[in-house]
DOLO-863441 format. One record per residue: x, y, z of N, C-alpha, C in turn; residue number from 1; residue in one letter. Coordinates in Angstrom, 2 decimals, always signed. Last residue first. Layout:
DOLO-863441
REC       npx       npy       npz      capx      capy      capz       cpx       cpy       cpz     n   res
REC         X         Y         Z         X         Y         Z         X         Y         Z   NUM     A
...
END
This chain:
DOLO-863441
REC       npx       npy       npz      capx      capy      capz       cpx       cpy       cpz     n   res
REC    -69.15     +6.29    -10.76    -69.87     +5.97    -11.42    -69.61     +5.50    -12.70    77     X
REC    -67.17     +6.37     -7.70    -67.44     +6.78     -9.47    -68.67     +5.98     -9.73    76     X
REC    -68.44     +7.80     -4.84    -68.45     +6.46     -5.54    -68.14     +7.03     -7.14    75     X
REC    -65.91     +8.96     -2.19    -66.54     +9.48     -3.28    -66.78     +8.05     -4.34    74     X
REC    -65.81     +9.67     +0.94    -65.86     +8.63     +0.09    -66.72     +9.45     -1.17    73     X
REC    -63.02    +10.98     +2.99    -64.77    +11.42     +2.85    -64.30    +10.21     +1.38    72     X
REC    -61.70    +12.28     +6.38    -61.43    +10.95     +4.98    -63.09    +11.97     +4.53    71     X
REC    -58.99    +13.10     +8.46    -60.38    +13.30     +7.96    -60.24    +12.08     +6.50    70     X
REC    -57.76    +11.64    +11.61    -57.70    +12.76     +9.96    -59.00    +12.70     +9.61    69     X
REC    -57.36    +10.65    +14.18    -57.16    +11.79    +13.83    -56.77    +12.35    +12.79    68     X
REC    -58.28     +7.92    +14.26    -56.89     +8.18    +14.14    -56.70     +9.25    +13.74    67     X
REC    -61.01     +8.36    +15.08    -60.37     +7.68    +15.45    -58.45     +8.01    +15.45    66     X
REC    -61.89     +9.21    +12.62    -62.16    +10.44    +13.71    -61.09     +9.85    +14.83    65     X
REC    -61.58     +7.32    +10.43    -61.01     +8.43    +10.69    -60.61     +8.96    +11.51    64     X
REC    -63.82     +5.69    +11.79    -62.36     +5.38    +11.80    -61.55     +6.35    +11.41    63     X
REC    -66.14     +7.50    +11.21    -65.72     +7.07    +12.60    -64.12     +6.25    +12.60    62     X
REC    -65.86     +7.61     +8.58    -65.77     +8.90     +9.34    -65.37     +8.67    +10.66    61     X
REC    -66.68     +5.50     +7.59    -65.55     +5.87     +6.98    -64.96     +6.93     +8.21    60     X
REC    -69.20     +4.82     +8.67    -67.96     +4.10     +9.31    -66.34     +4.64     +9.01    59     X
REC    -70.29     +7.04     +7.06    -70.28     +7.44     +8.59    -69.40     +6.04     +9.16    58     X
REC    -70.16     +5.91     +4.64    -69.43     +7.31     +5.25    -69.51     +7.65     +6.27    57     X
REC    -71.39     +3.55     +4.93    -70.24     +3.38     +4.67    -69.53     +4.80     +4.71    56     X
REC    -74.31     +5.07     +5.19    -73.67     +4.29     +6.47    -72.38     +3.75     +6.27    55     X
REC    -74.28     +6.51     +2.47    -74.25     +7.01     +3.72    -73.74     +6.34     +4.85    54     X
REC    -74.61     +4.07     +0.83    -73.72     +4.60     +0.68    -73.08     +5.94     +1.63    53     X
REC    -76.95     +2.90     +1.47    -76.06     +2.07     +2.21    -74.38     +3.04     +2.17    52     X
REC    -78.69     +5.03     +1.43    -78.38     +4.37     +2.80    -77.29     +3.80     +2.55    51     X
REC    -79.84     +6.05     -1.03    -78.57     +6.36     -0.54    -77.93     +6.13     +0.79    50     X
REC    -82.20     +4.81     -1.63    -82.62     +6.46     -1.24    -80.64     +7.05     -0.71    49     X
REC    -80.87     +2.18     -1.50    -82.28     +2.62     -1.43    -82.08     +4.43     -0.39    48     X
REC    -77.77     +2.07     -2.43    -78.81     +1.88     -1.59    -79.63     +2.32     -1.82    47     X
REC    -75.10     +2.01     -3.40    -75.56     +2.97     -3.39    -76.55     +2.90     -2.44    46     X
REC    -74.22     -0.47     -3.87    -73.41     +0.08     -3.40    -74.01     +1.44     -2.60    45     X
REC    -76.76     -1.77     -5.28    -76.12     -2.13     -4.43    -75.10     -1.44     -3.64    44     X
REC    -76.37     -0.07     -7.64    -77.69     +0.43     -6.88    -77.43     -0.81     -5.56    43     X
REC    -74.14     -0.98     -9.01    -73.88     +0.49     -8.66    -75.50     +0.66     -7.65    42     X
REC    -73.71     -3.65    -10.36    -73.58     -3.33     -8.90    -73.79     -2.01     -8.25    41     X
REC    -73.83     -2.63    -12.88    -74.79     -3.66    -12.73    -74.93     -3.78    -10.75    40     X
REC    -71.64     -1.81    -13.18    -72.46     -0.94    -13.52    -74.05     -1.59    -12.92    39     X
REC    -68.77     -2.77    -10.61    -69.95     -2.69    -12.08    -70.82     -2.17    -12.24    38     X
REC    -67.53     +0.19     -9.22    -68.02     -0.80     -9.12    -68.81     -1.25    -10.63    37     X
REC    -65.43     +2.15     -7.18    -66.10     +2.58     -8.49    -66.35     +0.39     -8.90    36     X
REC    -64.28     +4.72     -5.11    -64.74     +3.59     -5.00    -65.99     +3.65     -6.36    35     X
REC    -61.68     +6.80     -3.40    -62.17     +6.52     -4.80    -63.55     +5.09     -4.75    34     X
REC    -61.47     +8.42     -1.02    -61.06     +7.27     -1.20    -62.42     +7.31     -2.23    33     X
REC    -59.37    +11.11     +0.06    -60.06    +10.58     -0.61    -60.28     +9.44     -0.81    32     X
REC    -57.82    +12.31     +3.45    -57.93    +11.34     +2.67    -59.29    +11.20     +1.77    31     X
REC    -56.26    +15.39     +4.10    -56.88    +14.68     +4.16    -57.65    +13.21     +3.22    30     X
REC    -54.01    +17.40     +3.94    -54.21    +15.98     +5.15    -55.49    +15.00     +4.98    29     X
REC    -54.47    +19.03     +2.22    -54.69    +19.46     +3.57    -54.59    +18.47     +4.58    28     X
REC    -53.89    +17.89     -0.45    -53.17    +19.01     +0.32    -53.43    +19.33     +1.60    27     X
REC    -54.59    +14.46     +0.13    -55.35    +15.85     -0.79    -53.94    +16.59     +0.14    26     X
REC    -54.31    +11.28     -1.20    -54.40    +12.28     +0.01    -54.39    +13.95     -0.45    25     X
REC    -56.24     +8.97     -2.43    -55.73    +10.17     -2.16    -55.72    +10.49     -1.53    24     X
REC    -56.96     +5.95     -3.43    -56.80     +6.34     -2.45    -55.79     +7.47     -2.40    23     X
REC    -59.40     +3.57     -5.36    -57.91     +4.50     -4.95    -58.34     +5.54     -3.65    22     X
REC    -60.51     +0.99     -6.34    -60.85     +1.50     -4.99    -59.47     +2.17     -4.94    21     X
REC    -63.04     -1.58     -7.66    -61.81     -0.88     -7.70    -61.96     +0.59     -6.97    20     X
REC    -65.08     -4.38     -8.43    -64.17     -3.16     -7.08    -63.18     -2.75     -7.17    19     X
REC    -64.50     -6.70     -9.79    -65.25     -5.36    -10.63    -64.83     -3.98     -9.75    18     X
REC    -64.52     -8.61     -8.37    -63.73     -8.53     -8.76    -63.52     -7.53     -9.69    17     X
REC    -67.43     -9.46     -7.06    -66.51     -8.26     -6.12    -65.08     -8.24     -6.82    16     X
REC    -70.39     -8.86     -7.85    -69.32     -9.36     -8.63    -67.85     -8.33     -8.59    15     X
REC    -72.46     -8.49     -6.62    -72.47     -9.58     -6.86    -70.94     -9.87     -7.78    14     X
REC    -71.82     -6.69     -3.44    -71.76     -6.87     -4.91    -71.82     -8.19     -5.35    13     X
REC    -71.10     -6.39     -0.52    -72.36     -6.37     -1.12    -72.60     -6.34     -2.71    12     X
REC    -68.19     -7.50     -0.14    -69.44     -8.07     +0.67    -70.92     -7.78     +0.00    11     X
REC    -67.25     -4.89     -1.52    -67.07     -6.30     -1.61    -67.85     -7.77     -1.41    10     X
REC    -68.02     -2.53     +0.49    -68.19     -2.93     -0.76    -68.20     -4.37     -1.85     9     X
REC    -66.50     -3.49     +3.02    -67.81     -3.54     +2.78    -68.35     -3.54     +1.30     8     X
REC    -64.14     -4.15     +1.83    -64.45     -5.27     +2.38    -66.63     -5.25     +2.44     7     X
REC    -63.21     -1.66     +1.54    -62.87     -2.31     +0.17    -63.65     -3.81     +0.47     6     X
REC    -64.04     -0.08     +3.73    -64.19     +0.56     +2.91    -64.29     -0.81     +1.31     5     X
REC    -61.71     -1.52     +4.81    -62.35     -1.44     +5.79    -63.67     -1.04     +4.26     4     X
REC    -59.47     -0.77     +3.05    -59.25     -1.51     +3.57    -61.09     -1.92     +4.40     3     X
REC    -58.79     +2.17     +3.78    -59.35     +1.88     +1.97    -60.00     +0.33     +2.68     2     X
REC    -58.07     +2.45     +6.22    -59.41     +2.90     +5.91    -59.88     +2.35     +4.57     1     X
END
């Protein structure tokens, strides 16, 4: 999932060596995935009104749902 997650982000930054991207698993099974970008990339990641950063939680969610856990994406800032 980080994986999938580390490619879209990547793809939309101008400066994909700035992507940095952890990965927790919480007490209940379920997966965090960290995602924190240049400062200069952060309204790229994010999107107009928060699209793009929504449609990377609903792929996040569908590969999840897939292999039966939960995930949810949190961007640092």
């Amino acid at each position: 999932m980080k994986e999938l997650i580390e490619f879209i982000a990547k793809s939309l930054v101008e400066n994909p060596d700035a992507v940095t991207l952890e990965e927790e698993e919480k007490e209940d099974g379920s997966i965090l995935i960290k995602l924190g970008a240049a400062q200069d990339d952060m309204g790229r990641i994010i999107g107009k009104q928060g699209r793009t950063a929504k449609a990377m939680r609903t792929l996040l969610n569908a590969k999840a749902t897939r292999e039966n856990k939960r995930a949810s994406l949190q961007i640092m800032e």
